[in-house]
Structures are given as structure tokens and as C-alpha cells.
Backbone as a ProteinNet text record, in pm:
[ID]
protein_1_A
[PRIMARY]
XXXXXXXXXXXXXXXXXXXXXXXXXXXXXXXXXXXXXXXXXXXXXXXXXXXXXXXXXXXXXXXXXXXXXXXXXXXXXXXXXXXXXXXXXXXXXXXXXXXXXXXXXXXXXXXXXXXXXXXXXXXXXXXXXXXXXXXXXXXXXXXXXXXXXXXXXXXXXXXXXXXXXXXXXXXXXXXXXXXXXXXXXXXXXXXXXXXXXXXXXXXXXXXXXXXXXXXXXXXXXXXXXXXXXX
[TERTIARY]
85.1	0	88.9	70.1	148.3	92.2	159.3	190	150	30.9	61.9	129.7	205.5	253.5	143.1	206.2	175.6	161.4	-14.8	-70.3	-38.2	60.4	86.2	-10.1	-23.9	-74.7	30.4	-19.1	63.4	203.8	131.7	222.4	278.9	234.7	336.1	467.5	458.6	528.3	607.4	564.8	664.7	781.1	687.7	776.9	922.2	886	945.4	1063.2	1011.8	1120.6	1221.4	1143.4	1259.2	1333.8	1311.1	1398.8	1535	1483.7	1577.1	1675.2	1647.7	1716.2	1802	1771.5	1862.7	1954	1937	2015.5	2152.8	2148.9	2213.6	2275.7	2194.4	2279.4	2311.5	2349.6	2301.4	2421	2587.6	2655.2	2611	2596.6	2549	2419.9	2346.1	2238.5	2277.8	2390.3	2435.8	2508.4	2572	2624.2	2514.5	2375.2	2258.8	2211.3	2248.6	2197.1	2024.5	2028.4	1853	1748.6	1822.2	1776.3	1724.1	1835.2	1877.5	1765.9	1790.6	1669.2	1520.9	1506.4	1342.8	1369.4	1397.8	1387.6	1424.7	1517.2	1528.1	1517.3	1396.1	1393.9	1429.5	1462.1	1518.2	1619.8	1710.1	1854.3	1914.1	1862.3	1888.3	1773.4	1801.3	1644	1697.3	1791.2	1766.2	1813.4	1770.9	1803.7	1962.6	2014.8	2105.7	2238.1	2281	2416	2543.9	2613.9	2704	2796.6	2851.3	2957.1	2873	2808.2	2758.6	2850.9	2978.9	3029.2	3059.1	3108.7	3124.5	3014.1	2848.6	2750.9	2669.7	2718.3	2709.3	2772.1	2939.2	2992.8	2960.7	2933.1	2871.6	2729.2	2626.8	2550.8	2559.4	2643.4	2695.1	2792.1	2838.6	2898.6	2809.7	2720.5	2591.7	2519.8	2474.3	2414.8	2522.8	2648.9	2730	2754	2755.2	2749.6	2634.1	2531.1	2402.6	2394.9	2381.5	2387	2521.8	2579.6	2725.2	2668	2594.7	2517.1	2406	2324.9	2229	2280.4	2407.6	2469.2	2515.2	2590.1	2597.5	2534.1	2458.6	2320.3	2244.4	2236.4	2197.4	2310.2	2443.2	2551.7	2503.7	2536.3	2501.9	2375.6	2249.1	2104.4	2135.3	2267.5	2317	2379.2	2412.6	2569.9	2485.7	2427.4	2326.5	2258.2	2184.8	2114.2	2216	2320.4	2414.7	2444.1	2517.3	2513.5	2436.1	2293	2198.5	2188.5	2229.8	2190.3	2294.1	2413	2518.8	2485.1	2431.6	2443.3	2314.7	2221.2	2128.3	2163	2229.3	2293.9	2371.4	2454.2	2574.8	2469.7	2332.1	2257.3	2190.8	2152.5	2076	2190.1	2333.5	2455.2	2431.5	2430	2454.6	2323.7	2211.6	2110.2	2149.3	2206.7	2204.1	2298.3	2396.1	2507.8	2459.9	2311.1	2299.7	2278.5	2367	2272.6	2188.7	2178.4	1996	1911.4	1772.6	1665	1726.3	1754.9	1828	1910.7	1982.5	2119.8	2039	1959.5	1890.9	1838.7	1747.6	1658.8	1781.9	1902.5	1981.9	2046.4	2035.9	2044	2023.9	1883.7	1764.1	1757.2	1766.1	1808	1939.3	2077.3	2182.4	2170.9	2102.2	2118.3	2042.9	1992.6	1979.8	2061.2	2199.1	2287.7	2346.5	2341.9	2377.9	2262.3	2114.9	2018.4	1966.2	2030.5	2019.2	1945.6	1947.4	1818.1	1911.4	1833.4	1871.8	1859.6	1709.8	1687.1	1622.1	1584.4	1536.8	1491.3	1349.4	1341	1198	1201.3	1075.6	959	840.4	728.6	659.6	630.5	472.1	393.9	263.7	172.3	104.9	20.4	46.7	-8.2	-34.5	-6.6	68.3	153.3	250.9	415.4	477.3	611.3	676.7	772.9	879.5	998.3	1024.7	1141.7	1282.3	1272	1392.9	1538.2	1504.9	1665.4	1669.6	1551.3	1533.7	1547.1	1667.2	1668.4	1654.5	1579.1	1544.6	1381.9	1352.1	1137.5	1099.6	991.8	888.5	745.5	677.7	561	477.2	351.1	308.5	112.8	49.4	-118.2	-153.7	-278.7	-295	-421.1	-434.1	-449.5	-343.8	-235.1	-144.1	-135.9	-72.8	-48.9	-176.9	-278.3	-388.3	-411.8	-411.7	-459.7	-333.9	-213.8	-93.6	-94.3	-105.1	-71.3	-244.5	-306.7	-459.4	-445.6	-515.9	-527.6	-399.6	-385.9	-341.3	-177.2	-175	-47.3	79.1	231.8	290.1	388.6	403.4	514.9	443.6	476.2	420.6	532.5	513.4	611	564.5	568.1	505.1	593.9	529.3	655.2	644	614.8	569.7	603.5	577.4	513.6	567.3	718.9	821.6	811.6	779.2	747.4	641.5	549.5	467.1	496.5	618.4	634	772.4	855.5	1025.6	982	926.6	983.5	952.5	1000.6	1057.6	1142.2	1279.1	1401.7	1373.7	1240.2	1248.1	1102.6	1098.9	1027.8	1070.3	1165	1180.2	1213.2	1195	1212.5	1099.9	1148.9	1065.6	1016.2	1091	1107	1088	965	943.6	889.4	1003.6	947.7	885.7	774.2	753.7	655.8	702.2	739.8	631.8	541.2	457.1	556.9	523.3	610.4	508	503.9	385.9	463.7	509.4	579	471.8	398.9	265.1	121.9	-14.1	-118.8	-88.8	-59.3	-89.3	-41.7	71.9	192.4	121.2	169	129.3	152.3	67.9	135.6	268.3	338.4	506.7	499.9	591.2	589.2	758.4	847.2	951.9	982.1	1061.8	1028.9	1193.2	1177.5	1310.3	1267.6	1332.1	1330.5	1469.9	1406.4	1529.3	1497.7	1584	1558.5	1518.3	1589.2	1586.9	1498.1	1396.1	1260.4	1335.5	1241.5	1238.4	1348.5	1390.6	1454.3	1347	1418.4	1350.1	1197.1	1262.8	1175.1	1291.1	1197.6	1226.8	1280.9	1432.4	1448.8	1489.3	1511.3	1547.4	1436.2	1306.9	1178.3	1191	1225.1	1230.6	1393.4	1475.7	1606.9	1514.3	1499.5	1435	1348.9	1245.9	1141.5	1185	1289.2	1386.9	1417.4	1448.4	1553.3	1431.5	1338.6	1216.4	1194.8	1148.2	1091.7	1190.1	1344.5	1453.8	1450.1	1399.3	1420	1255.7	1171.9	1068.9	1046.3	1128.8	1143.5	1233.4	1381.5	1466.7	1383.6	1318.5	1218.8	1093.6	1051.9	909.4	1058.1	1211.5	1251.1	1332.9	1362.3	1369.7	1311.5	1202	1073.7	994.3	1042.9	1039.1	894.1	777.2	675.6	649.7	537.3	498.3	532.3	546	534	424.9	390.3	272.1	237.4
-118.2	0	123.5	236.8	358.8	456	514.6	594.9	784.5	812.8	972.3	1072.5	1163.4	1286.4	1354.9	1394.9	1533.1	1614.9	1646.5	1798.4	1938	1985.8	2117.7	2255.1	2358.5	2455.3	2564.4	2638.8	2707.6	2793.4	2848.1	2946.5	2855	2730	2600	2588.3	2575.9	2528.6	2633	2788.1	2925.9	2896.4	2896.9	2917.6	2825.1	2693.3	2606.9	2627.7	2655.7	2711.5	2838.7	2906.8	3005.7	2980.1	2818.2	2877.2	2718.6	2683.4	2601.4	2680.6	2817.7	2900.2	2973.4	2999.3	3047.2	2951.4	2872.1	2729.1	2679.2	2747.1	2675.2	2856.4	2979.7	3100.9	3164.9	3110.2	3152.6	3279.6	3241.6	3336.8	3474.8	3461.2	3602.3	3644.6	3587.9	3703.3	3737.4	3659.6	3769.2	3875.1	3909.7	4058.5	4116.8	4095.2	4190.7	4270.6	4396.5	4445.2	4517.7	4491.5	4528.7	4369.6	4295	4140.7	4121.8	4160.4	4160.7	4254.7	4414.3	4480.3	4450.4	4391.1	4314	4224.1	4083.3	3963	4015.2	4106.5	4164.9	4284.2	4357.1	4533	4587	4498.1	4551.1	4572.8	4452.2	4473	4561.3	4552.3	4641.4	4743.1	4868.2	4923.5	5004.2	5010.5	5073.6	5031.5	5034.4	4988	4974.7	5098.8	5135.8	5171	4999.6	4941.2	4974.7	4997.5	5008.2	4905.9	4948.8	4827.1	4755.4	4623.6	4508.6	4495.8	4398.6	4392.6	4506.1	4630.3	4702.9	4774.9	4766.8	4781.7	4665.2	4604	4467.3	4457.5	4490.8	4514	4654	4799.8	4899.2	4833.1	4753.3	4702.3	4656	4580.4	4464.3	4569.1	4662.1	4729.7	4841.5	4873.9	4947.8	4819.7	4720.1	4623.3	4601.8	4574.1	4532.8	4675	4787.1	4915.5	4928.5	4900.1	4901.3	4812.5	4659.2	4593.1	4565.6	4620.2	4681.7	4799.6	4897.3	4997.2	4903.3	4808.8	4796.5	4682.6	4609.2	4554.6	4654.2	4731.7	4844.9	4899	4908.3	4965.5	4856	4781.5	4630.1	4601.2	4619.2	4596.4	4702.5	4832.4	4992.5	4973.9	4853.6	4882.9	4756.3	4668.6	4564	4570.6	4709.9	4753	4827.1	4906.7	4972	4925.6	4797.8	4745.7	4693.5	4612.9	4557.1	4683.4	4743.2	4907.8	4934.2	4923.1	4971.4	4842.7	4723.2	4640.9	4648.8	4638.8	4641.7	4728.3	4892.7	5013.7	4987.8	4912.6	4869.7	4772.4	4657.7	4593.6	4676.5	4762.4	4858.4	4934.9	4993.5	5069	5005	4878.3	4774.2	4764.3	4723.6	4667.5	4797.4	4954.3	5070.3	5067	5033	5062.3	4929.2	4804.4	4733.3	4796.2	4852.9	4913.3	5073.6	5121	5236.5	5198.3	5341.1	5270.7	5342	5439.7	5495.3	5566.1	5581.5	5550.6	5681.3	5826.6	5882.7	5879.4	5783	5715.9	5672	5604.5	5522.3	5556.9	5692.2	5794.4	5818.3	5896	5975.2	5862.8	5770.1	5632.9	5647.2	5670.5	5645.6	5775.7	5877.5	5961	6000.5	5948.7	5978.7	5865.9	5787.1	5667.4	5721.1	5898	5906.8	5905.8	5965.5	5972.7	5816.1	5697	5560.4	5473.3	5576.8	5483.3	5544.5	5633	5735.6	5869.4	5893.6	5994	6139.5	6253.4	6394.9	6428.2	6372.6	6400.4	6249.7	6226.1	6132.7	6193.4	6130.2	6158	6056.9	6085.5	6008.6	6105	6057.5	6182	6074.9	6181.7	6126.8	6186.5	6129.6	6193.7	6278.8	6349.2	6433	6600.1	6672.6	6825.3	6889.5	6791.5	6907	6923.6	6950.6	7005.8	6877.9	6842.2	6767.6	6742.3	6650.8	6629.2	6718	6774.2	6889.9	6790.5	6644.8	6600.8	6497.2	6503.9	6409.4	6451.6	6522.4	6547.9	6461.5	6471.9	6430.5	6386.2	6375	6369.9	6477.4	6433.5	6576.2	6552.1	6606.4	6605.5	6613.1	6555	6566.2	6575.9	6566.6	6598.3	6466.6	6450.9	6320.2	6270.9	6174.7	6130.3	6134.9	6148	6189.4	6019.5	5928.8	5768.2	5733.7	5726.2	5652.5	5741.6	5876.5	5925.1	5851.3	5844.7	5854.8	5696.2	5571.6	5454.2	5366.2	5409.9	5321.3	5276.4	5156.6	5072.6	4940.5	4919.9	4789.9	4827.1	4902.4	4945.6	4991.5	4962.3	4961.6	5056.4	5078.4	5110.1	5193.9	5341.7	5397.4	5460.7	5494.6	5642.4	5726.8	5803.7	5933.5	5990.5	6096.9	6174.5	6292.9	6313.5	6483.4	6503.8	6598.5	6601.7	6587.1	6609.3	6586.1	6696.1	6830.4	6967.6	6939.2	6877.5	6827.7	6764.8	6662.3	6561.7	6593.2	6660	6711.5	6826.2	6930.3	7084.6	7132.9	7246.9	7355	7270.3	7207.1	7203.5	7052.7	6982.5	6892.4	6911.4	7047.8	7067.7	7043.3	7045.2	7039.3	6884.1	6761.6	6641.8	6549.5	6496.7	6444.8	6232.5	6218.1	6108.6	6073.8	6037.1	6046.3	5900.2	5791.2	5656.3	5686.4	5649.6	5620	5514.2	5462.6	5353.4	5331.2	5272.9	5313.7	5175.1	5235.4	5163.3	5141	5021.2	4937.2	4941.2	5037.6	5040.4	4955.6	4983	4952.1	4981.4	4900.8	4966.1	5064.7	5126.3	5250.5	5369	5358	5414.1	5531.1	5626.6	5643.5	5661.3	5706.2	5647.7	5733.9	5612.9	5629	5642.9	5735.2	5690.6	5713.5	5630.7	5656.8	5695.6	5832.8	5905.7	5923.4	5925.3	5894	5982.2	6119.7	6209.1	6208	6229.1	6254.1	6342.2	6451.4	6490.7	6481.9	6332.8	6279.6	6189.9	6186.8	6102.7	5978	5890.2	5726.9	5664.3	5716.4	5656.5	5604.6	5469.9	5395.9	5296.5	5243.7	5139.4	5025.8	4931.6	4786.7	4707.9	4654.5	4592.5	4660.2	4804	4895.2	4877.7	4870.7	4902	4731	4672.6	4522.6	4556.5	4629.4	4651.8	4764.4	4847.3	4979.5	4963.2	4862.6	4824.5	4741	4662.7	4568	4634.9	4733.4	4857.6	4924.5	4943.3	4995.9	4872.6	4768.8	4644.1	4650.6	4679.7	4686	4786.4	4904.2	5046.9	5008.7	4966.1	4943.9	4875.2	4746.4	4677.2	4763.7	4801.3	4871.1	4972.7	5062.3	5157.2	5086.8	4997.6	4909.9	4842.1	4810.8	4709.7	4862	5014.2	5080	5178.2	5168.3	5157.5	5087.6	4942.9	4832.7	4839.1	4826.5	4791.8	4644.3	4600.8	4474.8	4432.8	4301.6	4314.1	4278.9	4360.4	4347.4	4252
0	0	0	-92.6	-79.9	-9.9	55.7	138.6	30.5	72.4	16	99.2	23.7	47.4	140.9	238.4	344	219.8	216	195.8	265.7	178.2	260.9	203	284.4	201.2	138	33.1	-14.1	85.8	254.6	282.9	351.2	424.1	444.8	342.1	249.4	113.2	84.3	88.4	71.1	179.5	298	427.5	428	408.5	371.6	259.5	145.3	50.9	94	155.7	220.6	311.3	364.3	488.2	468.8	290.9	247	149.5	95.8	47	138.4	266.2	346.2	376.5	362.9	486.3	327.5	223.3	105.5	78.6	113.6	113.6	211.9	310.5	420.4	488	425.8	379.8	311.9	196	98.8	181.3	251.1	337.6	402.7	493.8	600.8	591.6	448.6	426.1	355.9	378.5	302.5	394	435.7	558.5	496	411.9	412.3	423.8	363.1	439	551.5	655.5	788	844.6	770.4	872.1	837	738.7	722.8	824.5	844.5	988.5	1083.7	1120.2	1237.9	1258.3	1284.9	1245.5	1402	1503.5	1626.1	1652.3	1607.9	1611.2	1448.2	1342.4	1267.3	1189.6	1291.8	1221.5	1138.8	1055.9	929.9	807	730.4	520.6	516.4	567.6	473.7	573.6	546	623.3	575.8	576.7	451.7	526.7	594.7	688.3	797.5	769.7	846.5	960.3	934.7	1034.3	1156.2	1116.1	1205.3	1261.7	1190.1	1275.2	1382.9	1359.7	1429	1601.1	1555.7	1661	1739.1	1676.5	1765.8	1846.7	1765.9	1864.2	1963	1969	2067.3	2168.2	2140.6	2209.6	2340.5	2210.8	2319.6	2418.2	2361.9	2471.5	2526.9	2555.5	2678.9	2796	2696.7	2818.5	2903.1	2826.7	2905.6	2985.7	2914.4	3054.3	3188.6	3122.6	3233	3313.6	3291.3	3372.3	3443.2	3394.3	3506.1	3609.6	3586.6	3707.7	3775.3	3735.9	3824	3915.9	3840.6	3960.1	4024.8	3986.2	4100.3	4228.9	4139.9	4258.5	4374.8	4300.1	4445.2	4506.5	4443.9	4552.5	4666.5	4602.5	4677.5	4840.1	4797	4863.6	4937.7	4913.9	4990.4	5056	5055.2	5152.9	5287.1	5192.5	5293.8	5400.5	5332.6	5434.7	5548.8	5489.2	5611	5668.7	5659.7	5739.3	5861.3	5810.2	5911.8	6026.4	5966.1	6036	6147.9	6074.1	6178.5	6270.3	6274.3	6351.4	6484.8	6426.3	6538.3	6628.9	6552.8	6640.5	6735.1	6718	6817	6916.3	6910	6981.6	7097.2	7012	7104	7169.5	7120.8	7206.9	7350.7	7289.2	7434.3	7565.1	7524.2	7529.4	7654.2	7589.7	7665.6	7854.6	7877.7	8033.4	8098.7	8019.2	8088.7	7961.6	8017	7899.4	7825.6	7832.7	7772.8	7668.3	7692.9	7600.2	7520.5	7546.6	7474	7340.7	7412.2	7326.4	7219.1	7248	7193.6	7062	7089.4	6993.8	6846.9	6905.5	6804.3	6718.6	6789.1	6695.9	6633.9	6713.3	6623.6	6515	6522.9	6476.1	6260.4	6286.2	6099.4	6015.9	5996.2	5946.1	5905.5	5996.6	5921.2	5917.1	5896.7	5772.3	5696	5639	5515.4	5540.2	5657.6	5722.3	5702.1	5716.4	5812.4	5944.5	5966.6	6073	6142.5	6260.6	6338.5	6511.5	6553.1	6663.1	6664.8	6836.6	6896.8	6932.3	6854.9	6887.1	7007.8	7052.6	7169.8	7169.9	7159	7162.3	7303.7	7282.7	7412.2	7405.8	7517.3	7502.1	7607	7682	7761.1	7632.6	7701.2	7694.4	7642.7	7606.9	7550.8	7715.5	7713.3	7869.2	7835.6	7900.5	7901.8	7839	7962.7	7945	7899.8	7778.7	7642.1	7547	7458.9	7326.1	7215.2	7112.2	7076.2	7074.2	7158.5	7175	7174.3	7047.1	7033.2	7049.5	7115.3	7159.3	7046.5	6991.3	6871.2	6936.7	6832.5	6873	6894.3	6985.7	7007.1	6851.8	6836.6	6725.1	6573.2	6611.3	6500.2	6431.4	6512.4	6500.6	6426.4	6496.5	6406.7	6275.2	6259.2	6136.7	6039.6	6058.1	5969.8	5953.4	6049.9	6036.5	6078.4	6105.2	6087.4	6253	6288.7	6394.2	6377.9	6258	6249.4	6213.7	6125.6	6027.2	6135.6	6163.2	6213.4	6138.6	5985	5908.3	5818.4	5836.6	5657	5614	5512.1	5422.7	5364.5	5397.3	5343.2	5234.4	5139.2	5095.1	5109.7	5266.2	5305.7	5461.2	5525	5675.2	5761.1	5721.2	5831.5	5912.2	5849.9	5978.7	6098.3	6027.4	6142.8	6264.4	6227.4	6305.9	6349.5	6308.1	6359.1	6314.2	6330.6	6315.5	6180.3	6147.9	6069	6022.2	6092.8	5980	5880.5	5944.7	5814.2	5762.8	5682.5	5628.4	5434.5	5451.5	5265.3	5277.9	5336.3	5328	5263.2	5168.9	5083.1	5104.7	5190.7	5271.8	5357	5445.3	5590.6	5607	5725.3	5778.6	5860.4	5963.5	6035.2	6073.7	6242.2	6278.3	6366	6450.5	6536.2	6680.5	6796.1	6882.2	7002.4	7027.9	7137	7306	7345.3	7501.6	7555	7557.8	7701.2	7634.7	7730.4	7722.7	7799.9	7880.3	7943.7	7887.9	7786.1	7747	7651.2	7635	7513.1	7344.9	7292.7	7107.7	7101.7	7070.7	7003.8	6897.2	6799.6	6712.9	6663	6584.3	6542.2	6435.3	6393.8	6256.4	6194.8	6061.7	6023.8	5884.4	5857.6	5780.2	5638.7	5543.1	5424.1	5301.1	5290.7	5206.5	5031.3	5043.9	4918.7	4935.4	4786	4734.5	4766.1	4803.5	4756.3	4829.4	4942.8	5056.5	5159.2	5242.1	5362.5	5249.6	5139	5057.4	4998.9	5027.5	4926.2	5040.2	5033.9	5137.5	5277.5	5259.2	5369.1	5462	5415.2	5512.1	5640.8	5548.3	5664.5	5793.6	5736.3	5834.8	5952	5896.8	5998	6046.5	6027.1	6100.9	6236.7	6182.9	6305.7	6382.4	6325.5	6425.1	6515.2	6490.5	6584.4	6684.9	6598.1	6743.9	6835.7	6774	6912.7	6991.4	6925.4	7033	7093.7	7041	7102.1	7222.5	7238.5	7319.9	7461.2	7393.9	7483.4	7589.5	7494.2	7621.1	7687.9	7677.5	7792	7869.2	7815.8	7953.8	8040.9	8009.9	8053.2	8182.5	8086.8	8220.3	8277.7	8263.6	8331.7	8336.3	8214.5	8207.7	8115.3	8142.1	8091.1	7971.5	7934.4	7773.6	7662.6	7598.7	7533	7441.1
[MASK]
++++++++++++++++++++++++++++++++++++++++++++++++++++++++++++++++++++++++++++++++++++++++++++++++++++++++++++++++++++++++++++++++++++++++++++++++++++++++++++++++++++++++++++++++++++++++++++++++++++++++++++++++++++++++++++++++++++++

């Protein structure tokens, strides 16, 4: 019994012929740079090649700079995290390190400058005065915590509102963490604020280091004032 031929259709049968004409010229097309920019109009988008080879190699030259720039910049968001992780590590060591709740405080706020900050401090909520021989705590309005972080929310970022929450001088800061901190039921709302002038600081993997860095200062002030743990 014989066997019939596979029915192909016509653009079956073109396709086919062309891609047995390439495979027998497959030399002489590759010096056709208008060939070339018809099948590949990405890597060669224009007609009129005159030197193939040496546009070939400028391509290849631009894709290796480029992707040589975005390791680059993967390495520095690398290096950068590592950075703040370390710097968060040394600040936990100094917070164990303090020996009165003071030191402690003063921690947390020298502690902006090695996590990319300007400014840093501890608000409380409240309407007296700020503790004379607590620099660093600023007294803030009561409801400030729940409007800014909800009931549940522990971590936001703003990209505003640092005058509100530190003053006048971090008013042009375009970067504002803050942290909400659980001392006690009796205690009242903490919150830990971490100011920068520059956009799009305290995100990605930074927000999981600085958040660490709060549960530790969080913890440090309830075993300071030797209240319960929540």
C-alpha cells in the first residue's frame, strides 16, 4: 500500500522554501543588511548598512554598556542594603550598650545619618512640653499615630510632613518613615520618625532593616521603664 505525500498549504510550502534558500545562502544574506533589517527590524532598524560587520559590533557594544550599567546599579542597591543592614545591627549593639533611657533615646536619633536619614526623633503623643533632658522627643497631637498609620499598620512612608512631626528644619524632606512603637497599654502612642531629604529613601528591602531597628528600640524603652510586655 502507498503511502501519500503530506498535503501542505501554499504558505506551508513558501515558508518552507525560504527557509531552504537560506540554509544553502546563508553566507550572501548575512552581508545583506537590508535582508537583515526586514527579519530583524530591532537589532537592525535601518536599510542602509554600509559596513555590516562594524555595525554589528557597535551594537553589541551598546548592549554590553548598558547591561554593564544595570549591574551596576543592582551591585550599588546591593551595597546599599548591605550598608543599612550592618548600620542597623551597630545601632541595636549601642542601644544594648545604653545605660539609661536617655542614652537610649539619643540612639535612636543619632542613629539618621547611618540609615540614610537627616533628621530622626521620637514623637509622643500628648499636650505638655517635651522632657527637658530628652533630646530628641517631640511632643506631637494626640491622634497623630492613628490618622498617619490606621489601627493595624505599624510602618508607613510618606513623601511629606516631616514639619509636622520634627519641626521647621524637616520641612523640605521628601522622605518620611515612620514607625509606630507598642511600650505599654498605658503608654502612650510612640511613634519613630526617620526624615530625608531625598525622594524614595527607607523602601524595598530597607523598610524590613528599619522596622527591626524599631521592634529593638521598642522593646529597649518598655525594659527601661520596666513595664509589661505586650
Amino acid at each position: 500500500m502507498t503511502q501519500r505525500a503530506a498535503i501542505r498549504s501554499p504558505a506551508e510550502a513558501a515558508a518552507e522554501a525560504v527557509k531552504t534558500y537560506i540554509r544553502l545562502n546563508h553566507e550572501k544574506l548575512a552581508a545583506d543588511g537590508e535582508l537583515l533589517a526586514l527579519l530583524l527590524p530591532e537589532r537592525f532598524p535601518t536599510r542602509q548598512i554600509g559596513d555590516l560587520q562594524r555595525h554589528v559590533i557597535e551594537r553589541l557594544r551598546e548592549e554590553n554598556a548598558a547591561l554593564r550599567a544595570e549591574r551596576d546599579g543592582l551591585k550599588g542597591v546591593r551595597n546599599n542594603a548591605v550598608s543599612l543592614s550592618e548600620a542597623v545591627k551597630e545601632r541595636i549593639l549601642d542601644l544594648l550598650d545604653a545605660r539609661t533611657f536617655e542614652e537610649a533615646i539619643a540612639v535612636a536619633k543619632g542613629a539618621a545619618e547611618s540609615f540614610g536619614a537627616d533628621r530622626a526623633a521620637l514623637c509622643v503623643e500628648g499636650d505638655g512640653a517635651a522632657p527637658k533632658n530628652c533630646d530628641g522627643v517631640r511632643m506631637i497631637a494626640p491622634g497623630t499615630s492613628a490618622a498617619l498609620l490606621g489601627q493595624e499598620q505599624s510602618y508607613a512612608l510618606l513623601p511629606g510632613g516631616g514639619a509636622m512631626l520634627l519641626g521647621s528644619a524637616a520641612r523640605d524632606c521628601r522622605s518620611v518613615a515612620v514607625f509606630r512603637l507598642c511600650v505599654g497599654p498605658q503608654a502612650p502612642a510612640l511613634l519613630y520618625v526617620l526624615c530625608a531629604r531625598k525622594a524614595g529613601c527607607f523602601e524595598g528591602e530597607e523598610e524590613a532593616d528599619l522596622c527591626y531597628f524599631a521592634k529593638a528600640l521598642e522593646r529597649t524603652m518598655r525594659a527601661w521603664l520596666d513595664l509589661p510586655r505586650v
